[in-house]
N, C-alpha and C positions, 0 to 999 in steps of 0.2 A: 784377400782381394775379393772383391764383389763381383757376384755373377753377372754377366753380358747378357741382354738378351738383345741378337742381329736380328735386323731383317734384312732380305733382300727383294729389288724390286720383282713386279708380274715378268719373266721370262717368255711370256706368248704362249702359243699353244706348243706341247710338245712336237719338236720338230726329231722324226723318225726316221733309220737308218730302212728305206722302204723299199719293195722290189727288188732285195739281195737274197742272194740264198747263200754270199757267204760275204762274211763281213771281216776283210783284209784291213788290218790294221797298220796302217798308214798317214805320215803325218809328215809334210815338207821334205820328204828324198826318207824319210827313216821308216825302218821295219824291227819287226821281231826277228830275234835271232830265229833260225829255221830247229823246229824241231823233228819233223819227218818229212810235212811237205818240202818240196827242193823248190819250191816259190818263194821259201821266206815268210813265209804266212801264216797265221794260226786260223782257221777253217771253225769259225762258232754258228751251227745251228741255229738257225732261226724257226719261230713259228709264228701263224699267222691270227691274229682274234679281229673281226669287223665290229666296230664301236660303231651303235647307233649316234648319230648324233642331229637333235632336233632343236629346227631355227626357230626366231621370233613368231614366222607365221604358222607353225607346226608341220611345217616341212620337215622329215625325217629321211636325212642320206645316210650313208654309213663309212667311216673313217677305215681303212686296213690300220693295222696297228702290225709289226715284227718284234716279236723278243725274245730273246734266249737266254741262258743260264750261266753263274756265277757260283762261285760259291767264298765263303767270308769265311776265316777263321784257321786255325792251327792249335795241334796237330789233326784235332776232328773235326772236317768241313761241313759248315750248313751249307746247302744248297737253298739260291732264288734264281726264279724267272724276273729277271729285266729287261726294260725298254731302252734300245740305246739312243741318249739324246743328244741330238746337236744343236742345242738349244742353252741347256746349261752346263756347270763345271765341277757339280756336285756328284757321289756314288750317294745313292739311300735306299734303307731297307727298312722295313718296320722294326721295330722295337718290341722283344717281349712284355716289357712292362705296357706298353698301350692295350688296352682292354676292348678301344671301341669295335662295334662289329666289324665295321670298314678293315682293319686291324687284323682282325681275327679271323677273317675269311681267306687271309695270306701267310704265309710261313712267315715268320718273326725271328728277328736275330737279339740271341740271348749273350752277351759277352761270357759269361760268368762259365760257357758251355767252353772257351776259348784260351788256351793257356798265354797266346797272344794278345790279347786283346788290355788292350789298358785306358782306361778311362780319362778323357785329357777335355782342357779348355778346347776353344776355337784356334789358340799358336801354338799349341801344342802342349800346353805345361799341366803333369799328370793331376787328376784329382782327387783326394782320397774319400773312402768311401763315407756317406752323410753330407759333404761339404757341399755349397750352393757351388752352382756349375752351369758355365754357359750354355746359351740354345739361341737356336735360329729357329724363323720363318720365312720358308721360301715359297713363293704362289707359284701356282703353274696352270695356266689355264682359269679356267672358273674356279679353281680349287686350291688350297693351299698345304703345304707339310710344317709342323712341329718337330725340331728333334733337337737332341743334343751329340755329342761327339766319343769316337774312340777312333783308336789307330791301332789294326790290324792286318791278318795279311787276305788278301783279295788273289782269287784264280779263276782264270777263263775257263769254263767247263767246254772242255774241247769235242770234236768228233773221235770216235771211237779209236781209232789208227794212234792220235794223237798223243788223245788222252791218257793212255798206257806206256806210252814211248818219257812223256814228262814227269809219270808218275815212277819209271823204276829208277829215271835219275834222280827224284828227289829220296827214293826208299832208298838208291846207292849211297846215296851222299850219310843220309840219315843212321844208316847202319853201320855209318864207320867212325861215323861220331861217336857214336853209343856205346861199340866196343872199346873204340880209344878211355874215355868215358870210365866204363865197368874198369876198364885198367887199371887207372889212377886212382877212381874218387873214392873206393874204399880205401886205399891205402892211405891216401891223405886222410880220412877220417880217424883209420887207428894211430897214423904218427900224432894228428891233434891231438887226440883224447891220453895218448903216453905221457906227451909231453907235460899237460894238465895238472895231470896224475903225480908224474912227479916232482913240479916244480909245487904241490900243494902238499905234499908229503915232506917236500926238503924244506921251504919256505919256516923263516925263524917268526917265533912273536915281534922282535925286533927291526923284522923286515916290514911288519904292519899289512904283510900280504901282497906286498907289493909284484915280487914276483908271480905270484900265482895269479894276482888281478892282468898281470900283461901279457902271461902265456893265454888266459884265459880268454881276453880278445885276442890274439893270434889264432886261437883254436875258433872264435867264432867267426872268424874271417875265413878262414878255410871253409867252415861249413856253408858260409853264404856262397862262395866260389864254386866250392862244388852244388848247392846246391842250383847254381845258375846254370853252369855247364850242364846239368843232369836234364832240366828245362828247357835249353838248345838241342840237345839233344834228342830229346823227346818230338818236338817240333818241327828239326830237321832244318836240311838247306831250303832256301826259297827254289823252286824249279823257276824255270825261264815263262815258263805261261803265269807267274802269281807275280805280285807285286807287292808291297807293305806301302798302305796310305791311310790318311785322315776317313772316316765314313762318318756318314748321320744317321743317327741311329731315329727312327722317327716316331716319335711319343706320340704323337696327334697329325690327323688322319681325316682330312675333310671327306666325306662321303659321295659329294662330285669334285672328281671325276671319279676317283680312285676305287668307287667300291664297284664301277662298272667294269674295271681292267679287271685281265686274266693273270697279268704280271704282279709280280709284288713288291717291284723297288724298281729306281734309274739308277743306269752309270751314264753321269752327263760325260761327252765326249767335247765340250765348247775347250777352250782353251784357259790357262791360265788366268785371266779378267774374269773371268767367270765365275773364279773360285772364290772363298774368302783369303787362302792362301796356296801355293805352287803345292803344299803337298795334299791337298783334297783333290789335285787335280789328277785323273785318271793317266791321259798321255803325259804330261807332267813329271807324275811320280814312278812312270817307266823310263823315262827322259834322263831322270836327274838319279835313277839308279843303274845307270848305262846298262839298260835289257835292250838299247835297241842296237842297232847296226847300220849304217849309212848304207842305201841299199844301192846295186852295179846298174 
C-alpha cells in the first residue's frame, strides 16, 4: 500500500488550558479513577512561559501560555513538557530523527528507546522497518507540524503524592508478572528444546524430517510466546494515570511558533472530530479503555 500523506486544516491559535493550577481531567459526568486524591482527579502541575507576540503594526503584547509534563513510552519513560490544547485532537512530540534546530532545542521522542512503541500507518496498520509510511500536516497557528505515527503508552506525570502512589501499582503489578514469568518461561524453553532434541534423534530418513520439522515449529512457537510474555512483563501493567494511544511523532517543525515555546509537544484535549481517528484521541482513548468512572 502506498504511503498517505494527510493534511489537516489551520486549527486557530492554540487554545490553552489557562489560569489552572490544576488541571481535573473531566469530560461530560466522567473522571479518572482516583488515585490518592479522594476528588477523583489526577492533580498535573502546570507551568507558566509569556509568549511575545507582535501584531501587523508592531504592537508587542504577550500571550501566558500553561504546560506540564507527560511522559511517552514503556518500560523507560521519556519525559516532555506539553501545552494542553483545546483546540485540537492530536498528542505530538518531536521526533528524534528531526534535525531542525526548532527540533533540537526540545527533548525528542526516540521509539527505538521504547519496548512499546510500534510503528503504524494513520489506522493503525504496523509498518515494517524501510517501508513508505504515512504522515500528516497539521498547522497550528502561523506555523505548522510534519510527522508520522506510532502507538505507545502515554502517562500523566503527576504531583509528587500521586506520582509514587501509581507508580508502586504499576511496579506491583509488574513484579508479579515477571516472577510468574521467570516461573514458567524457562521451563517451557527446556521442554522445547527436549522435545526438538528428541524427535530429531528418533526421526527416520523415511520420515523425510517431518517430525522433527513440526516439533521444530512447536518449539519456536513456545519461544515466540515466551518471548512475548517476557516483554509484558518487562513493561508491566498500564497504571491508571497512562493510557496506550496513536502519537505523532514530528519530523518537521516550523520555526514559528514553535522554536519560541518553552514546551516541546501538545496533547490536543478537542474531541474525537478532531482526531484522524478515536484512538489518536486523548480523552478518547481513556474512554474507550474504561480508565474512567462515571463520577457521583
Amino acid at each position: 500500500m502506498a504511503a498517505r500523506n494527510l493534511r489537516l486544516p489551520n486549527l486557530a491559535q492554540l487554545l490553552v488550558l489557562a489560569m489552572l493550577v490544576q488541571v481535573p481531567l473531566r469530560l461530560a459526568g466522567l473522571s479518572i479513577p482516583p488515585v490518592e486524591d479522594p476528588s477523583g482527579r489526577f492533580t498535573v502541575p502546570l507551568h507558566r512561559q509569556r509568549v511575545p507576540v507582535r501584531s501587523d503594526d508592531d504592537t508587542v503584547s504577550f500571550k501566558s501560555v500553561y504546560f506540564g509534563s507527560i511522559t511517552v513510552g514503556a518500560p523507560v519513560p521519556q519525559k516532555f513538557s506539553v501545552v494542553f490544547d483545546t483546540g485540537s485532537g492530536h498528542v505530538v512530540v518531536p521526533a528524534r530523527v528531526c534535525e531542525s534546530e526548532t527540533c533540537r532545542i526540545h527533548n525528542r521522542y526516540n521509539p527505538r528507546q521504547s519496548e512499546h512503541a510500534v510503528d503504524i500507518d494513520y489506522d493503525g496498520t504496523p509498518v515494517k522497518p524501510g517501508s513508505p509510511r504515512d504522515q500528516i500536516t497539521v498547522a497550528f497557528g502561523t506555523g505548522e507540524i510534519t510527522g508520522q505515527f506510532v502507538s505507545d503508552r502515554l502517562c500523566l506525570n503527576l504531583r509528587d503524592g500521586e506520582e509514587s502512589t501509581a507508580a508502586s501499582t504499576e511496579q506491583g503489578a509488574g513484579a508479579a508478572a515477571l516472577s510468574s514469568h521467570e516461573g514458567s518461561g524457562s521451563s517451557e524453553l527446556e521442554n522445547a528444546m527436549t522435545e526438538l532434541l528428541e524427535a530429531i534423534s528418533t526421526s527416520s530418513p523415511r520420515s523425510g524430517g517431518n517430525a522433527s520439522g513440526s516439533v521444530a515449529a512447536t518449539a519456536a512457537r513456545s519461544l515466540s510466546t515466551s518471548s512475548a510474555e517476557a516483554k509484558a512483563a518487562r513493561i508491566g501493567a498500564t497504571p491508571p494515570n497512562c493510557v496506550e494511544l496513536r502519537v505523532v511523532m514530528a519530523t518537521e517543525m516550523t520555526h514559528e511558533p514553535f522554536h519560541a515555546f518553552a514546551f516541546d509537544g501538545i496533547v490536543g484535549l478537542g474531541l474525537d472530530s478532531l482526531a484522524l481517528a478515536p484512538e489518536f484521541s486523548f480523552f478518547g482513548s481513556f474512554a474507550a479503555q474504561k480508565r474512567w468512572e462515571q463520577s457521583s
